[in-house]
N, C-alpha and C positions, 0 to 999 in steps of 0.2 A: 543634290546632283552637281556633280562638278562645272567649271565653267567650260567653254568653248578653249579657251586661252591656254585654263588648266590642263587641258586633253592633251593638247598639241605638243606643248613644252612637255605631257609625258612620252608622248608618242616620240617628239624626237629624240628623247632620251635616252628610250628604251630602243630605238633602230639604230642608234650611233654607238650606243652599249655593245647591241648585239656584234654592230660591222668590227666595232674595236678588240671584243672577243673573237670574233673570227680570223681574223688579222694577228693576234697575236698567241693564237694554238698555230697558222700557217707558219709565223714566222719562229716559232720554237720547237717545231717539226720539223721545219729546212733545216735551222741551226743546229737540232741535233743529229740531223743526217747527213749534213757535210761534216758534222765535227769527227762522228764516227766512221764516215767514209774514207777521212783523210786517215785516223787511225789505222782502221783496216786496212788502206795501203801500204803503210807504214812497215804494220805487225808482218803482212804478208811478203812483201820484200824483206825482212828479215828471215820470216819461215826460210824462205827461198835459196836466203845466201847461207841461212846453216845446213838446208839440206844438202847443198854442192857440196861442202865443204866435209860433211860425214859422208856423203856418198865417197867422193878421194879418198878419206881413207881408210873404207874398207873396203876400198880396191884397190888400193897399194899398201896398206898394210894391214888389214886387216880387223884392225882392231882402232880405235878412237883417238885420236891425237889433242885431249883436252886444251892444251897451250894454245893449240891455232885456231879454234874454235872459240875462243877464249877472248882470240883477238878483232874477232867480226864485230866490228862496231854499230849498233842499229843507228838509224834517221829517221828525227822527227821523234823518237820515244823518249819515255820516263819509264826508270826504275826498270828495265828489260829484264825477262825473264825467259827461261829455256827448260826443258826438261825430255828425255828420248825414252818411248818404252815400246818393246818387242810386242809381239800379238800374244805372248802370253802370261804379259803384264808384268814383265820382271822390268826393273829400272834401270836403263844405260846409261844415263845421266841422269841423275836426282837434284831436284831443287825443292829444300824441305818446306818453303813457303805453299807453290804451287803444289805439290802431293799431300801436305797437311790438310789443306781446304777444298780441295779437287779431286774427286779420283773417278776415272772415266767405268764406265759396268760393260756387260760384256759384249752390248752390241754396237760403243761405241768403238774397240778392240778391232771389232770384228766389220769393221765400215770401212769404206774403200772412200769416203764424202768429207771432204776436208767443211768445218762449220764454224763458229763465233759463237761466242758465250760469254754474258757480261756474268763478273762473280764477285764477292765482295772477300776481300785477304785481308785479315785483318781490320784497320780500320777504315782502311782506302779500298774504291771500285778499282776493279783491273777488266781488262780484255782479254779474254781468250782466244788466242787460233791452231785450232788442230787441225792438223792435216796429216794421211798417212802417205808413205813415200816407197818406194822399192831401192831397195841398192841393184848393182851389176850383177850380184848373185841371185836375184829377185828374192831377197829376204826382206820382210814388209815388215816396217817400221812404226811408228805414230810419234808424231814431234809435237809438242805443246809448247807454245811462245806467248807470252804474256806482256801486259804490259801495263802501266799506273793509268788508268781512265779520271782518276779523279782530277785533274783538273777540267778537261771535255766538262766533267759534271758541275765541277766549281762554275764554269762558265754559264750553264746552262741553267745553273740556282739560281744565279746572278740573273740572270735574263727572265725568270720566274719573277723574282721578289719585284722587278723592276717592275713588270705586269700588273703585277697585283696593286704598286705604285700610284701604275699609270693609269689606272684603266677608271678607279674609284673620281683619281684625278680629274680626268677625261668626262666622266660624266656630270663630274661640278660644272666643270667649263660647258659644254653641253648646254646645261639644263639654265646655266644661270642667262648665257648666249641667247636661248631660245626665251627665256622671258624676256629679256631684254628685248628682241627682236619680235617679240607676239605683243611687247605691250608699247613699243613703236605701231605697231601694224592696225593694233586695234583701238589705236588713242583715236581716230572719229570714232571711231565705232559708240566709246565709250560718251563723249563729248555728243553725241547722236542722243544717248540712253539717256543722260540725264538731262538734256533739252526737251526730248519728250517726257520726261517724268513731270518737268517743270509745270510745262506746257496744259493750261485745263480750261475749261469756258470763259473763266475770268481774263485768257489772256489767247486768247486766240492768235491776236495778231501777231506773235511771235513767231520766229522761222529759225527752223535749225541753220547752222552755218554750213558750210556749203564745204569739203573738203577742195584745198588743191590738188590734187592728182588726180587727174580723170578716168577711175577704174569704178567697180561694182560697189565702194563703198559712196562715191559722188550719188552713182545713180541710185541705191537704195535712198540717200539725202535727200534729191531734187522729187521722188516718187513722195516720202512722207509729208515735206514740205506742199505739193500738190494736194496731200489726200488733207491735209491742215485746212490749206484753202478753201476745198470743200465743204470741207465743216464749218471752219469760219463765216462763207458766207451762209449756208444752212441753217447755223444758228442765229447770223443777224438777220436774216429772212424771218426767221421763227419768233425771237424778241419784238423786231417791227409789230408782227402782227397781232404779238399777245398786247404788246402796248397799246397799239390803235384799236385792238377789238374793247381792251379794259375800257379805253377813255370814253370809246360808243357806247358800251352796253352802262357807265356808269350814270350818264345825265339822265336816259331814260329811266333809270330804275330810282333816280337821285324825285323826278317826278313826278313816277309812278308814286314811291310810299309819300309824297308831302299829298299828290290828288288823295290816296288813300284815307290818311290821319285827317285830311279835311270834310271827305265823305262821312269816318268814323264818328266825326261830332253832329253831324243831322242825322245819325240814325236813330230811331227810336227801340228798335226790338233787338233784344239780347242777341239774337242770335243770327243776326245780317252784323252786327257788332263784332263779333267773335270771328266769325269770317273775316272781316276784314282785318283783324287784328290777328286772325293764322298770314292774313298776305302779305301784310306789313313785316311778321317774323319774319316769313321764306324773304322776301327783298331785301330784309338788313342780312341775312345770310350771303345772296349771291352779292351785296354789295362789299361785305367782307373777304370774301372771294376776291371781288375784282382788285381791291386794294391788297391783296394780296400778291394776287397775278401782278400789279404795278412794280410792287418792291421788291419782284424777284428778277423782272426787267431790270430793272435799276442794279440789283447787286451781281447779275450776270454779265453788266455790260461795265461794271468799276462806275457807275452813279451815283454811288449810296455813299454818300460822305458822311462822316460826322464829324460833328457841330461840340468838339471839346469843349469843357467847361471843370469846375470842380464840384462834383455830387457827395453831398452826403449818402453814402447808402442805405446808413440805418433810419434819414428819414425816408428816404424814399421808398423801402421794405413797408414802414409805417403807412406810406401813401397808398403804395400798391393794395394794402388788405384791407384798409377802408374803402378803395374803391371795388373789389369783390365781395366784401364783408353782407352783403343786400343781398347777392346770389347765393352766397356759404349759409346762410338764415332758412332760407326758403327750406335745404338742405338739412335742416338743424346739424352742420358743419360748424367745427370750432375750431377757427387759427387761432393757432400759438406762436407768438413771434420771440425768440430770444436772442437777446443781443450781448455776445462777450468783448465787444470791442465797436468803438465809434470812429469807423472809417471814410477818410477822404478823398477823391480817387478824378485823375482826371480821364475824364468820360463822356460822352454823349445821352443827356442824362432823358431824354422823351425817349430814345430807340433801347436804352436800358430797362425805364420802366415796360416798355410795350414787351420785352424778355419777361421780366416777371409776374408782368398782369398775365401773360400766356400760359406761364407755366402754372400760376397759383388758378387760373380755369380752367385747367385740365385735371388738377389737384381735386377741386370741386365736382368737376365733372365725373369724372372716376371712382372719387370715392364713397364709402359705403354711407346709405344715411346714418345719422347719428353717432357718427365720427369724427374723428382729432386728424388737424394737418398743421406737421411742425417745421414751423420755417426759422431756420437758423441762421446766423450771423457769425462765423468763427472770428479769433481772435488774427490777427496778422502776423501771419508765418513767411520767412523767407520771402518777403517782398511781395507772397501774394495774400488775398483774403477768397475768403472759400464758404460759400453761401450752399445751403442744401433744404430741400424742399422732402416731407417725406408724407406719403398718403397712404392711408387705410383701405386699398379696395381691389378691384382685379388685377392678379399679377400677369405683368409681361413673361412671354415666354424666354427659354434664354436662348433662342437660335432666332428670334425677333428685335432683341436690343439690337444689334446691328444694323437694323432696319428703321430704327422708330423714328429716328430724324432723317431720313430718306423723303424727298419731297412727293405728296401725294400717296402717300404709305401709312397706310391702317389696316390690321387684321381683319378679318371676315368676323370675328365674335365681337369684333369693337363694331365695324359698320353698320353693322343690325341694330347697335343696341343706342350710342352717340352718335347723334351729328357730327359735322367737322367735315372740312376738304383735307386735313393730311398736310398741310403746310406751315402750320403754327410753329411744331417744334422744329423743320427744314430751317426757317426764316430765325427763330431764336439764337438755332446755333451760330448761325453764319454772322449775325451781329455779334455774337458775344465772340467769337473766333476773330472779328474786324476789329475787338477793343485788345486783340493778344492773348484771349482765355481761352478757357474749354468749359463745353457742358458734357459729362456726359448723363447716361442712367444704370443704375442697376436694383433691379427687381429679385425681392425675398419671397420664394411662393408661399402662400397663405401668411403673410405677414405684412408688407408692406413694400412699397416703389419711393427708392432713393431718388432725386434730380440732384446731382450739384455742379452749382456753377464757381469753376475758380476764374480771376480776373486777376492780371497782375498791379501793384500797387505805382501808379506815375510813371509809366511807360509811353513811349512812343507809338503809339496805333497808327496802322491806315490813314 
């Protein structure tokens, strides 16, 4: 869809096009109605002075006096031309140009309506003026006076081509005008659009700039800037209280499961045991939860720092699957770690590992028993290294990838069947996006779910 900006600079284009064509069919219609107008007075003052002049004589002598007729000089014309013929088309004066190309039929003869007629002689336009006339003896005549149009027309080509010039011209100017002018008009606009693109929970406290001119574009500013505020506070209202609810509900539950596990060793009968060891599970649950809810306070409000250092990643791949390796068992799950390269990387090497302890228990969690989960190591390419996780078990759908690191976001066939609060892989990415990478996923149905994390190699992080 075109832009706003786009429209305009066509709109004016196309209205300043049209005023310019208008304007210049007006002015090459006056042009050539004056040009012809003057002609035609021209021609017809000549008609005029020849018909005096054959009317004298033949009415003093009765017959044509070529020489004095001869000597009627036109004004204003080119190339003048003459020719006399009777009502029944015999020729009194013949002029072989005009009768070659011309010849009137017989109701022009027989017309009492003197008219104009543009004709083309050869390879020049001329003007025609007939007119019929009477002599004293009322013998009715017809006089044809001609005369070279083609410059009238030279002029008028010329004032075309000039058009056609101008007009192409005209709309460059125009159109370049109006972007120039649309994209003066809409620089806040634009400086607006990408302030708020910028603009996301991480950075609330930011404010569009404020235009100086005080029209509709300030006040559309100062409205977004207000509805910012809003939110800003909204959201620190909301942070505060995920904060202070996590740190409450975390010591009770911190002393709930230690009363528990201390209950759990004076009991005697399996199954007061077992209960207390489902409650112990549900608490380390919600208490992962709350430490959860914690560090997304923390990364919504710019808290979550890390703690550079230089990590091996290929041991710390090593660490991460020995510390799942207990759960993959239970499972009879087998990682496969391969390593094509021994990389060093500066990074935050506790919030790196808590990335791939998460994602190698989802790996577990998901996959089929008595399957293979292959964690890879790439070699180092263009600056970065590129780690991929790939499990054997239910595939994502593919109108869900988009979804699956959304915070709090688990399908309905996953929720029935896994635990989990929906925040693991939210909170992965957003570390691994804090060290300059990307995770993404992609899922092969009935075959297997890709994870891979690229990280760039000794970059500048957050």
């Amino acid at each position: 869809m075109p832009a706003i900006k786009t429209k305009i600079i066509f709109a004016y284009t196309i209205v300043f096009g049209a005023l310019l064509t208008i304007f210049a069919v007006i002015i090459y219609r006056s042009s050539k109605e004056a040009a012809f107008s003057k002609l035609d007075a021209n021609l017809k003052s000549y008609s005029v002075s020849l018909q005096t002049e054959i009317i004298e004589d033949f009415s003093e002598r009765n017959k044509l006096d070529l020489k004095e007729i001869s000597l009627i000089q036109p004004h204003g014309l080119s190339n003048a031309r003459y020719q006399l013929i009777d009502t029944n088309g015999h020729f009194l004066l013949l002029d072989s140009l005009i009768s070659r190309n011309f010849v009137l039929n017989a109701s022009d003869l027989s017309s009492r309506t003197s008219f104009y007629k543009n004709i083309r002689l050869g390879s020049r336009h001329y003007r025609i003026f007939v007119t019929p006339f009477e002599t004293i003896e009322d013998s009715l005549f017809i006089l044809e006076t001609a005369t070279s149009a083609h410059e009238a027309y030279e002029d008028l080509n010329r004032l075309f081509y000039l058009f056609i010039l101008l007009i192409p011209t005209g709309l460059i100017i125009t159109g370049f005008a109006a972007y120039l002018i649309s994209k003066a008009a809409f620089k806040p606009m634009t400086r607006i659009v990408n302030t708020a693109k910028h603009i996301s929970v991480k950075n609330l406290d930011e404010r569009i700039e404020l235009p100086k001119a005080k029209d509709e574009v300030r006040v559309l500013a100062e409205t977004l800037n207000e509805m910012i505020e809003r939110l800003d506070s909204s959201f620190k209202s909301q942070r505060i209280f995920i904060a202070n609810a996590s740190h409450e509900i975390k010591t009770p539950l911190t002393v709930i499961q230690m009363q528990l596990e201390a209950l759990k060793k004076n009991l005697s009968r399996n199954d007061d045991k077992q209960t207390v060891e489902d409650s112990i599970g549900e608490i380390e649950k919600l208490t992962k939860l709350t430490n959860s809810l914690l560090i997304l306070e923390k990364l919504d409000s710019s808290q979550y720092k890390l703690n550079l250092e230089q990590v091996r990643i290929d041991e710390l791949l090593v660490d991460c699957i020995q510390s799942i390796n207990k759960y993959a068992q239970i499972r009879n799950i087998k990682i496969n770690l391969s390593l094509f390269d021994a990389v060093e990387i500066n990074a935050d090497k506790d919030k790196l590992r808590s990335v791939f302890i998460n994602l190698l228990d989802n790996a577990v969690k998901y996959s089929f028993p008595d399957s293979e989960i292959n964690f890879t190591l790439y070699e180092l390419i263009n600056n970065e290294m590129k780690i991929t996780l790939e499990n054997c078990g239910p595939s994502i759908k593919p109108d869900e990838e988009e979804y699956i690191f959304k915070r709090f976001y688990r399908s309905n066939e996953t929720r029935a069947d896994v635990g989990g609060s929906g925040l693991g892989l939210a909170i992965a990415k957003e570390i691994v996006e804090l060290h300059g990478g990307s995770l993404n996923v992609k899922s092969i149905e009935g075959e297997k779910t890709i994870f891979t994390v690229i990280l760039p190699f000794n970059s500048e992080y957050k």
